[in-house]
N, C-alpha and C positions, 0 to 999 in steps of 0.2 A: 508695221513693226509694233510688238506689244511689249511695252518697255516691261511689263510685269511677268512676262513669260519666264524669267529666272530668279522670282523673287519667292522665297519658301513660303507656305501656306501652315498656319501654325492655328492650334485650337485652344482654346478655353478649356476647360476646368467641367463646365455647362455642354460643351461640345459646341460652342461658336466657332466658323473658321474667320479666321484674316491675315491679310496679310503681311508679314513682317516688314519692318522700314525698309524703302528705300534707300541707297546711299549713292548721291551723285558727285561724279569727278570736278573739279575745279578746272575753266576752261581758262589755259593764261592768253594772254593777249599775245595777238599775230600783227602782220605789216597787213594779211592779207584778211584783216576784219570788214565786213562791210558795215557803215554804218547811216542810221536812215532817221527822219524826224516822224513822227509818228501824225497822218491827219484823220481826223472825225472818221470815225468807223472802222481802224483799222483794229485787228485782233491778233493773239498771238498763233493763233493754227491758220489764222489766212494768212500770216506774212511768214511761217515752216511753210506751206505751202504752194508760197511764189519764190523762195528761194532754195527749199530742199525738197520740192513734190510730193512732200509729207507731211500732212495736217498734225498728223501725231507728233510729231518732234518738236512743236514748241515748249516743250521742255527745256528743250537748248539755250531759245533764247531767254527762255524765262531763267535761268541760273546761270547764263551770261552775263545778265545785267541786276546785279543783286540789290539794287536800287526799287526794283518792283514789286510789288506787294505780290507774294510767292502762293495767290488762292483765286487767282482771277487771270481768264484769257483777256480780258479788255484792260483797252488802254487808253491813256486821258490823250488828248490830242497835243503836238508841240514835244512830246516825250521825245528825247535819242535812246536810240540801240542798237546795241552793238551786235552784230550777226555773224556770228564764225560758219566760214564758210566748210571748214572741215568738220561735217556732220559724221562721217563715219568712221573719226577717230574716235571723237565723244560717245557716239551709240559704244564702240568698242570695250573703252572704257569703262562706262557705266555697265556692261554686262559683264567686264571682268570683276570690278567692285563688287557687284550681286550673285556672283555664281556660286 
């Protein structure tokens, strides 16, 4: 999934292209959160990837847990986080935001 597939492509002045912000959904809290203590070497596209089979969507977890510095897949060891298991509400979501 390419979370950018519906995000508008916008130019400069110069004819630079980029792309416009994105805007992601607020995930509220569930009964059915998982949450996990983070050890030495884990990351956030390996752990989208052992719980959603999708490297790419560590996005999710990363603006589930707003406590984490929002420019890095790595993570300090001993961290909690919270993993909503409902991924393809939020993929949904966020592509309605962007469209």
């Amino acid at each position: 999934m390419n979370r950018y597939q519906n995000i508008s492509i916008r130019k400069t002045d110069t004819g630079k292209r980029y792309y416009s912000n994105s805007k992601y959904p607020t995930v509220p809290l569930s009964i059915n959160d998982i949450y996990v203590i983070t050890t030495e070497g884990d990351r956030l596209d390996l752990l989208a990837y052992q719980y959603y089979r999708d490297p790419t969507l560590w996005w999710i977890i990363s603006i589930s847990n707003e406590e984490l510095p929002q420019n890095s897949l790595y993570l300090s060891p001993g961290t909690q986080l919270r993993i909503p298991p409902n991924y393809a509400d939020i993929v949904a979501a966020y592509n309605e935001l962007n469209s």
